[in-house]
MOPAC internal coordinates of N, CA, C and O (Angstrom, degrees):
PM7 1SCF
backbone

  N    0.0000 0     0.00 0     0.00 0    0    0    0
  C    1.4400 1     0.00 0     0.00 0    1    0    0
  C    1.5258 1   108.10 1     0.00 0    2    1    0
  O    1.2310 1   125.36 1   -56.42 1    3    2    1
  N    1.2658 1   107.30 1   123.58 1    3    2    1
  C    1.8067 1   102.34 1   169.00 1    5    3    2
  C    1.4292 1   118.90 1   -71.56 1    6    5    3
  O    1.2310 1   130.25 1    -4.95 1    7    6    5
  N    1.6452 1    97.83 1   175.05 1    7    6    5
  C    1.0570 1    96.83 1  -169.08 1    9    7    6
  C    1.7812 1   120.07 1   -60.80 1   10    9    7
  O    1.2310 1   131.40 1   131.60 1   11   10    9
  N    1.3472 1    95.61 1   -48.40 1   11   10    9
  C    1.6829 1   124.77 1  -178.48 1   13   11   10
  C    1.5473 1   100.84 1   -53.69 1   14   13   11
  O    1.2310 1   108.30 1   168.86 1   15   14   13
  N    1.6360 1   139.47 1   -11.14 1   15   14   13
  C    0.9787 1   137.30 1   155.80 1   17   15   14
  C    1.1621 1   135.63 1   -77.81 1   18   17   15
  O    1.2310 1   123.66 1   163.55 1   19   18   17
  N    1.5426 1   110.58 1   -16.45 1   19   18   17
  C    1.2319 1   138.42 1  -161.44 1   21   19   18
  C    1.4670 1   116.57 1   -85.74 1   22   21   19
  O    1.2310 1   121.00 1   -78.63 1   23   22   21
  N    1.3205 1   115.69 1   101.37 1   23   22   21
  C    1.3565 1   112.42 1   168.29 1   25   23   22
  C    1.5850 1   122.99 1   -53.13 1   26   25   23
  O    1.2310 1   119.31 1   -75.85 1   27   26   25
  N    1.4722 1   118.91 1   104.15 1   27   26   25
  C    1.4141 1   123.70 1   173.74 1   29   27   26
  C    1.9156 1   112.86 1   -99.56 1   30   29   27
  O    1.2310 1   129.99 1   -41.67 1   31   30   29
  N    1.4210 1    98.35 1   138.33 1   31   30   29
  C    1.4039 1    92.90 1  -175.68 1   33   31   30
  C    1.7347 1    86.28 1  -119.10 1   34   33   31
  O    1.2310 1   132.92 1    -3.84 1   35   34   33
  N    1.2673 1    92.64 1   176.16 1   35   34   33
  C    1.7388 1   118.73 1  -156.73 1   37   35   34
  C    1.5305 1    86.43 1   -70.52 1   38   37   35
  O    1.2310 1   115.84 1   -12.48 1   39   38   37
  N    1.4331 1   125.50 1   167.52 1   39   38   37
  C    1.3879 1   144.28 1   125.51 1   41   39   38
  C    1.2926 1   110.59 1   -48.10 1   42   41   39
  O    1.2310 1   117.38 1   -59.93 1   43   42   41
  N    1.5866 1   122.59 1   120.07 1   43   42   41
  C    1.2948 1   117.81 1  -173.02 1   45   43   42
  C    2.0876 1   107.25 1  -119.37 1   46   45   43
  O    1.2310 1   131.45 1   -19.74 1   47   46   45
  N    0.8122 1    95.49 1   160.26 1   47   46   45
  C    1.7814 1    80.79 1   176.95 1   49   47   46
  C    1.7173 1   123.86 1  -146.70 1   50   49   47
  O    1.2310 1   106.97 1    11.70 1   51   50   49
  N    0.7540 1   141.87 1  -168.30 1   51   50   49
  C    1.3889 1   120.88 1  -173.52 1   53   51   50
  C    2.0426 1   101.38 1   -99.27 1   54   53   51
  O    1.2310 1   120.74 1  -146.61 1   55   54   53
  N    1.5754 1   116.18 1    33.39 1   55   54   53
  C    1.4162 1   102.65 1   179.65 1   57   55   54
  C    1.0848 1   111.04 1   -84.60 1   58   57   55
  O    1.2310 1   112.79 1   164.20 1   59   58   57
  N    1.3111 1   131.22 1   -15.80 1   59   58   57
  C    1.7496 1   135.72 1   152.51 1   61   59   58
  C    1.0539 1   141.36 1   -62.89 1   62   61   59
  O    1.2310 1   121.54 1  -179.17 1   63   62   61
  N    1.5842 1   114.66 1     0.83 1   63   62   61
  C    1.1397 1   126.57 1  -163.60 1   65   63   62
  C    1.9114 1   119.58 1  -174.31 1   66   65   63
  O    1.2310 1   115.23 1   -35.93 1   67   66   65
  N    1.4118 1   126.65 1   144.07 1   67   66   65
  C    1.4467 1   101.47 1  -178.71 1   69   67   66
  C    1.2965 1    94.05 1  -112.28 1   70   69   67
  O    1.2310 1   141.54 1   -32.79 1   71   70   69
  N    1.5204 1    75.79 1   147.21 1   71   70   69
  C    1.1104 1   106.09 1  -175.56 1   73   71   70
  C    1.7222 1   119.03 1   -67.87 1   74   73   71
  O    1.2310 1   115.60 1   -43.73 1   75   74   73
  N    1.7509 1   125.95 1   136.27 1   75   74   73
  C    1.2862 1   109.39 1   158.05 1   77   75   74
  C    1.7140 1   136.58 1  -109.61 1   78   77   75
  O    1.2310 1   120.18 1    38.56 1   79   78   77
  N    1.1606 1   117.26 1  -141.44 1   79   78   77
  C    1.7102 1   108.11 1  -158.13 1   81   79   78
  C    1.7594 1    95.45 1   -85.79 1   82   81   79
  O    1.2310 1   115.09 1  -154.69 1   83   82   81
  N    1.0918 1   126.92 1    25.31 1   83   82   81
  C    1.6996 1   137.16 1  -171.85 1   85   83   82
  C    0.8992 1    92.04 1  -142.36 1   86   85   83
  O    1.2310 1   108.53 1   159.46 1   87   86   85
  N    1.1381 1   139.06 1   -20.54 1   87   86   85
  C    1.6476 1   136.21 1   175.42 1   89   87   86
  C    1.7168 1   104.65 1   -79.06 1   90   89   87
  O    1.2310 1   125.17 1   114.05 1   91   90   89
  N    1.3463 1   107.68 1   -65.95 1   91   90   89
  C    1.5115 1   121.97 1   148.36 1   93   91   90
  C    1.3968 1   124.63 1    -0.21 1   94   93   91
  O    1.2310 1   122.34 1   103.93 1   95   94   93
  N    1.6205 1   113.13 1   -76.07 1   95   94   93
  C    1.6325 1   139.07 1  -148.28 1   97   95   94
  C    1.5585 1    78.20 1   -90.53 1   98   97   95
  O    1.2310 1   118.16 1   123.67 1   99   98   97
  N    1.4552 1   121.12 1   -56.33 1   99   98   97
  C    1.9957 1    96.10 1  -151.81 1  101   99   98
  C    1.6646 1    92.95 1   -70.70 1  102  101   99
  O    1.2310 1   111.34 1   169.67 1  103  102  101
  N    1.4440 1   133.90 1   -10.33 1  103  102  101
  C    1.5474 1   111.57 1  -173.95 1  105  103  102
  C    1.1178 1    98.87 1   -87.84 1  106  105  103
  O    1.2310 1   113.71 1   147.36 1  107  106  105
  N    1.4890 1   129.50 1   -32.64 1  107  106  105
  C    1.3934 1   116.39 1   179.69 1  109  107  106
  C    1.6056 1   114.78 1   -67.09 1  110  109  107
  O    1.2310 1   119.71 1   148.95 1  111  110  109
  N    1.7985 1   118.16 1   -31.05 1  111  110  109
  C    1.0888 1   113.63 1   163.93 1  113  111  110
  C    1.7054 1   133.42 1   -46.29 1  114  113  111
  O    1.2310 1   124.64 1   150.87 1  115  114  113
  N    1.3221 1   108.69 1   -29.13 1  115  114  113
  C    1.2845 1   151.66 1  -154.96 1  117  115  114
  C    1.6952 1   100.25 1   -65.96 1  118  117  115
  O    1.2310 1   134.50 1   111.62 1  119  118  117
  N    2.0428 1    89.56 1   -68.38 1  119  118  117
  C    1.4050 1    97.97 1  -156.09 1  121  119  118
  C    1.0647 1    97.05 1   -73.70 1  122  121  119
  O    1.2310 1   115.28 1   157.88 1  123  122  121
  N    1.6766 1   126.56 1   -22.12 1  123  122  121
  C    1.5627 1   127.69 1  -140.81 1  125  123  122
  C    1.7098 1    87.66 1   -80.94 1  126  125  123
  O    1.2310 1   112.69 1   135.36 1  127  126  125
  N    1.5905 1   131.41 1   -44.64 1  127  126  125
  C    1.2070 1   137.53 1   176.21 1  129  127  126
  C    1.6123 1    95.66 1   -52.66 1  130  129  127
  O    1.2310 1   126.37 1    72.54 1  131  130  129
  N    0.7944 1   105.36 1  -107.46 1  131  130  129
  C    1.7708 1   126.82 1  -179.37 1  133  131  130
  C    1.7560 1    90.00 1    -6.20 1  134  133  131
  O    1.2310 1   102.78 1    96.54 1  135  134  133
  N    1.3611 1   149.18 1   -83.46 1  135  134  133
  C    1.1542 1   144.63 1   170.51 1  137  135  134
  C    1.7727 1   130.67 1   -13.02 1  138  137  135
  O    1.2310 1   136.84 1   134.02 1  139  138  137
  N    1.9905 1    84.99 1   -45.98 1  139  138  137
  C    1.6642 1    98.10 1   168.50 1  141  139  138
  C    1.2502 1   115.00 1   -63.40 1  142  141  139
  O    1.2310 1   111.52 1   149.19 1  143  142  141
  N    1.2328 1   133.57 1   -30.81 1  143  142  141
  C    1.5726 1   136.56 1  -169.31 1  145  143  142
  C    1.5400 1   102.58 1   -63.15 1  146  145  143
  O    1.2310 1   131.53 1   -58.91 1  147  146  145
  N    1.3206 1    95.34 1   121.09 1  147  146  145
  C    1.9242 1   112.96 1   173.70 1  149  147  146
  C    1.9187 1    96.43 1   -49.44 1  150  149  147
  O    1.2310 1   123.54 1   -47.05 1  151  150  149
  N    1.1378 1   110.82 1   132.95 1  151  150  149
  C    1.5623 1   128.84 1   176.30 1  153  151  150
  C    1.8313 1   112.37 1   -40.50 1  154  153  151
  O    1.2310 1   131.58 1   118.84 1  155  154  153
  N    1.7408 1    95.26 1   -61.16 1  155  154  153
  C    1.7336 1   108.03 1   158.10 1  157  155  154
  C    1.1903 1   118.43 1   -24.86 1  158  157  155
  O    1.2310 1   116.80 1   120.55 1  159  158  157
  N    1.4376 1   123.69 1   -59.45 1  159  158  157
  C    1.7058 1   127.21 1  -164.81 1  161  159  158
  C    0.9329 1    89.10 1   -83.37 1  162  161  159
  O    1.2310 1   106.88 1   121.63 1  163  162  161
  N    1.5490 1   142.03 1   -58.37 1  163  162  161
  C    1.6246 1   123.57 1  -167.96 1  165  163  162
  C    1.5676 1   113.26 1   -49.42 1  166  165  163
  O    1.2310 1   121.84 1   126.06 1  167  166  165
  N    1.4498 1   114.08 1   -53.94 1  167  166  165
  C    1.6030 1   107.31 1   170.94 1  169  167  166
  C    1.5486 1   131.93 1   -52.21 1  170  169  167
  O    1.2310 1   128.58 1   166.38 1  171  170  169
  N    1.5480 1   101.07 1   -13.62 1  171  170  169
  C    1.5443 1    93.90 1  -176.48 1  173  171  170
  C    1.1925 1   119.30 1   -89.44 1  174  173  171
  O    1.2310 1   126.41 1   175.95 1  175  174  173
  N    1.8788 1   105.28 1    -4.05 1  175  174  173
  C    1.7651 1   107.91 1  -176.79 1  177  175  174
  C    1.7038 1    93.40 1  -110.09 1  178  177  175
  O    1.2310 1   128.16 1   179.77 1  179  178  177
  N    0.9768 1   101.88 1    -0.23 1  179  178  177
  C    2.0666 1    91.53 1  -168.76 1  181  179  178
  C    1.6782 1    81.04 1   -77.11 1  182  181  179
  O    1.2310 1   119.26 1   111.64 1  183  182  181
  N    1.1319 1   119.02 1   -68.36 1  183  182  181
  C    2.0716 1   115.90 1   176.87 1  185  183  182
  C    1.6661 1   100.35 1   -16.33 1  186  185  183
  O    1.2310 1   128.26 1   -39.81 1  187  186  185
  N    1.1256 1   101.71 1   140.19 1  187  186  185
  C    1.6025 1   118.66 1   147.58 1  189  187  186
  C    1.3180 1   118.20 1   -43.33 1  190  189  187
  O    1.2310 1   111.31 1   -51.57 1  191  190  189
  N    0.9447 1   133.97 1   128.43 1  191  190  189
  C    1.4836 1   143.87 1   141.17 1  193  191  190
  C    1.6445 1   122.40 1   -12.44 1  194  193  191
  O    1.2310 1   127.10 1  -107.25 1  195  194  193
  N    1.3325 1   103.95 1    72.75 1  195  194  193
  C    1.4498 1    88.63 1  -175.41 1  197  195  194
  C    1.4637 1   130.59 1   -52.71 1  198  197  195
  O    1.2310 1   118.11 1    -3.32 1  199  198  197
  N    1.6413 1   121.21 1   176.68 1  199  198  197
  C    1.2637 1   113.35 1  -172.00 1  201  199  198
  C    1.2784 1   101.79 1   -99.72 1  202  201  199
  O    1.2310 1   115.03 1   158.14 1  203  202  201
  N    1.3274 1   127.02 1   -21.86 1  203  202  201
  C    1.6860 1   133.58 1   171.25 1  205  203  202
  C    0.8390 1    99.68 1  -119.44 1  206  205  203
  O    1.2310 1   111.04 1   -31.95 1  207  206  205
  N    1.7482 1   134.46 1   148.05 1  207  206  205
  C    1.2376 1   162.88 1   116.90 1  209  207  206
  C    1.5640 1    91.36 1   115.12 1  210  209  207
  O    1.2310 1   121.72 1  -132.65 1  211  210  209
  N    1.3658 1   114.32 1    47.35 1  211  210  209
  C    1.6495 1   116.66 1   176.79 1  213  211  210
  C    1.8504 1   112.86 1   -78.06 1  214  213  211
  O    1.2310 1   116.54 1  -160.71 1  215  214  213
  N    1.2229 1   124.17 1    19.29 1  215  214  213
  C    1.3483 1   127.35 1  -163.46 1  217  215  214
  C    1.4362 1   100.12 1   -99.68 1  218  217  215
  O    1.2310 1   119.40 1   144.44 1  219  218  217
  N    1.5132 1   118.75 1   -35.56 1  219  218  217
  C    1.4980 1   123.26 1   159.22 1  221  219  218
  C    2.1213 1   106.41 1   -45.90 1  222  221  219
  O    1.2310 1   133.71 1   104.19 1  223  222  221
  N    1.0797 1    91.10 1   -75.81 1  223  222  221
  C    1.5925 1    98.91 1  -179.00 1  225  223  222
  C    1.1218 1   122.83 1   -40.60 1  226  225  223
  O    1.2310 1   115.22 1   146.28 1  227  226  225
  N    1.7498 1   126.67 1   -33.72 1  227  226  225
  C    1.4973 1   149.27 1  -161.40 1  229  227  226
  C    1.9425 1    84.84 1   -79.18 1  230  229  227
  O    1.2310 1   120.07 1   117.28 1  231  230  229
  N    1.3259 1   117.48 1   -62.72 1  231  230  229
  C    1.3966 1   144.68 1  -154.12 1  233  231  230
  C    1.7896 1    91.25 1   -72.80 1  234  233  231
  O    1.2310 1   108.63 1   122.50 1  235  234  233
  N    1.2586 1   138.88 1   -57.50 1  235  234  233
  C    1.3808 1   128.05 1   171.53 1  237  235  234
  C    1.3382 1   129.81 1   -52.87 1  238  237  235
  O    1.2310 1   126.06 1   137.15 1  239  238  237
  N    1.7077 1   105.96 1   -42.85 1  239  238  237
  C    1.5820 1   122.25 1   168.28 1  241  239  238
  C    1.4194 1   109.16 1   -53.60 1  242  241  239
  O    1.2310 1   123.98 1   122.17 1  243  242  241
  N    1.5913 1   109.97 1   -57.83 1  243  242  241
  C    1.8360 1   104.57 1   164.83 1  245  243  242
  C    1.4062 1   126.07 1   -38.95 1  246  245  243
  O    1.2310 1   131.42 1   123.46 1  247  246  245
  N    1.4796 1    95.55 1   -56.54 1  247  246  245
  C    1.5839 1   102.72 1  -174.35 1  249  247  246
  C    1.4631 1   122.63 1   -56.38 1  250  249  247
  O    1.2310 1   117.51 1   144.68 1  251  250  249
  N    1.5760 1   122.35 1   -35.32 1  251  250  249
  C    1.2336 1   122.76 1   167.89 1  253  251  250
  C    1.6909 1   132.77 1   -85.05 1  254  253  251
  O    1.2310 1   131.69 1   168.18 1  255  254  253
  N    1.6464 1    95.04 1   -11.82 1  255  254  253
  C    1.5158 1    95.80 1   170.29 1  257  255  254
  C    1.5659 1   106.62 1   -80.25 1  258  257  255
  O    1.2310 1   118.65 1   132.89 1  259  258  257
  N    1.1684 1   120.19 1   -47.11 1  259  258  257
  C    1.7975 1   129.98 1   157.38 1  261  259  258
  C    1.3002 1   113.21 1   -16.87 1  262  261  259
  O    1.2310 1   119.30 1   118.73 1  263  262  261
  N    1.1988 1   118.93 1   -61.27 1  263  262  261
  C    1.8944 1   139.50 1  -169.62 1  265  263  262
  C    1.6510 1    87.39 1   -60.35 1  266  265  263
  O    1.2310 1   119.97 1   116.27 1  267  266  265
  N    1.3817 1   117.65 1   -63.73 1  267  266  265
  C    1.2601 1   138.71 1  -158.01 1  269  267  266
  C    1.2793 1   102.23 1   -40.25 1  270  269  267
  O    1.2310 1   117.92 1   125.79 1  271  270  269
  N    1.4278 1   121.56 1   -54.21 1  271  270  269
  C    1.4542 1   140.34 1  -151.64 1  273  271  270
  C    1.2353 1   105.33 1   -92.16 1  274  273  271
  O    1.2310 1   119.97 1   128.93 1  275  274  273
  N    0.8987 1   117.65 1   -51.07 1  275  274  273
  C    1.9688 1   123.16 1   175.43 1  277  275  274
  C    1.4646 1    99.83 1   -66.06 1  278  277  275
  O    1.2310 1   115.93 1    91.20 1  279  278  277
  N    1.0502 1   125.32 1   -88.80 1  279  278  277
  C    2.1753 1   119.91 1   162.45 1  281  279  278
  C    1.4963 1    93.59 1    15.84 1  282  281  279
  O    1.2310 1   128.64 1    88.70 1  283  282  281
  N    1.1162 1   100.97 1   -91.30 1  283  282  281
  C    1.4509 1   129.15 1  -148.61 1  285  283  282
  C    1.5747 1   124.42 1   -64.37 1  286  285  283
  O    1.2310 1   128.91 1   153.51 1  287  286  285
  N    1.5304 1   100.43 1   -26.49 1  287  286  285
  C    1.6516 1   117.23 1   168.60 1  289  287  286
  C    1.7027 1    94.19 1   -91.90 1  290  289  287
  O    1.2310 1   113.78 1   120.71 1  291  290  289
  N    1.0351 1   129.38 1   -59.29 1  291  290  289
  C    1.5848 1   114.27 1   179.18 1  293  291  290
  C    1.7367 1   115.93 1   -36.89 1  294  293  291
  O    1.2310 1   128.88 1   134.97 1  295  294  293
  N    1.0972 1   100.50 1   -45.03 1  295  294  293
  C    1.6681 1   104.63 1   170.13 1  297  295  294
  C    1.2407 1   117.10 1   -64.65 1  298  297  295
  O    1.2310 1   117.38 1   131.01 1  299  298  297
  N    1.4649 1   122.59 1   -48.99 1  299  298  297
  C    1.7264 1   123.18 1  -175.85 1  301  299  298
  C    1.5431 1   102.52 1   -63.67 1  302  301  299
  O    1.2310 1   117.04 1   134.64 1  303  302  301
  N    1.3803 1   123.24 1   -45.36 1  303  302  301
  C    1.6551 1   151.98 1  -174.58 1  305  303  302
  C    1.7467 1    87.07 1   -54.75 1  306  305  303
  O    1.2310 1   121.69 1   116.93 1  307  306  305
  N    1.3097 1   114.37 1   -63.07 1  307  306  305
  C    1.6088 1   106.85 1  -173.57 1  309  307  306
  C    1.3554 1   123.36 1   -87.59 1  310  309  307
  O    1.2310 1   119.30 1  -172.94 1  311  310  309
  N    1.8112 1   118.93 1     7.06 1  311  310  309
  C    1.3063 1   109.54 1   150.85 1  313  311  310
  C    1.4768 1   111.59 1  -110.26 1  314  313  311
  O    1.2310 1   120.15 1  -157.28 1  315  314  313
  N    1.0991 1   117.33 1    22.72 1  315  314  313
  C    1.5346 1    96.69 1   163.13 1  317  315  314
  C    1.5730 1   111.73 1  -125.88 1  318  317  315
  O    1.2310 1   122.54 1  -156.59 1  319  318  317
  N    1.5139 1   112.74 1    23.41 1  319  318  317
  C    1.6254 1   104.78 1   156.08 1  321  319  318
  C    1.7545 1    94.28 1  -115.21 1  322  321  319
  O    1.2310 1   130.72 1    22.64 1  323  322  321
  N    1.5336 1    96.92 1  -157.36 1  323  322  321
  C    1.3478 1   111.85 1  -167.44 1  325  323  322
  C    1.6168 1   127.12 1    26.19 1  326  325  323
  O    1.2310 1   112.22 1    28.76 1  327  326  325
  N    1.1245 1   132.28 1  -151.24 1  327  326  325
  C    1.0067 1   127.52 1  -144.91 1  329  327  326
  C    1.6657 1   127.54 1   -74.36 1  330  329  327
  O    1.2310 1   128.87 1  -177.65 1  331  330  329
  N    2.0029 1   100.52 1     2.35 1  331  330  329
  C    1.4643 1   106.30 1  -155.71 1  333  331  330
  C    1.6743 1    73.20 1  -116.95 1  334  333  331
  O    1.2310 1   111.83 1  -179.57 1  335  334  333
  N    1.2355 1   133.01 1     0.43 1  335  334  333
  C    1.6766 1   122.67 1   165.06 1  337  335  334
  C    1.8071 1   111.62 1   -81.66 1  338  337  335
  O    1.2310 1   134.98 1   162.46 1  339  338  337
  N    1.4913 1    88.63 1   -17.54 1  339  338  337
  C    2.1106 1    92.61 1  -179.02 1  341  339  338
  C    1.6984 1    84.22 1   -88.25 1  342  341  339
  O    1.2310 1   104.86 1   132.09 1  343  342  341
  N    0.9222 1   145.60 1   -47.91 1  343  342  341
  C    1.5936 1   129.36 1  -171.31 1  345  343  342
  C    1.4719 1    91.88 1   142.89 1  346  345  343
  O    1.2310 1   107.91 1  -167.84 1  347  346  345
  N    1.4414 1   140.17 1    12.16 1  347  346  345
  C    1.4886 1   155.06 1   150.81 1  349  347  346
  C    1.6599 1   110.12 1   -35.62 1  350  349  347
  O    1.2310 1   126.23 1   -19.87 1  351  350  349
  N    1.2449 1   105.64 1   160.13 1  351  350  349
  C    1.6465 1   113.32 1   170.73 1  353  351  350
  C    1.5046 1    91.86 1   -95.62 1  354  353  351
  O    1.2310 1    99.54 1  -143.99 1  355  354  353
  N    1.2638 1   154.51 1    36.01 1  355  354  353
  C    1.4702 1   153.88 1   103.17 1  357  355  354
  C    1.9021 1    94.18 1   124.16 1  358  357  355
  O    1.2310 1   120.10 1   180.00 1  359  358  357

């Protein structure tokens, strides 16, 4: 799908609204993923999209939304058993 097909929505932020303690946890979940990413892979998707040999770029964008998702369910996964599912600090 191109870009020009691509539904883009705004950058949104919490100035409309306050934020609460889940609002909190998934950004800290967020950065703590996003932080893990080797420096290398982050630079190879901040570049434009090349017009040749874009399969490198296709393959990093995967690789860090991947990281993203596992991160981020291991965290949701580890506050909703043990002790922070009884009403615990987890």
């Amino acid at each position: 799908m191109s870009g020009r097909a691509r539904h883009r929505r705004p950058l949104e932020s919490f100035a409309d609204r306050l934020p609460d303690a889940v609002d909190h946890e998934m950004r800290t979940a967020v950065l703590l993923a996003w932080e893990e990413i080797p420096p290398d892979l982050r630079a190879r998707i901040a570049i434009a999209r090349p017009r040749v040999d874009w399969q490198g770029y296709d393959d990093a964008r995967r690789l860090v939304a991947e990281h993203l998702v596992v991160r981020i369910r291991e965290l949701v996964e580890c506050s909703r058993r043990g002790s922070a599912a009884r009403g615990g600090h987890g």
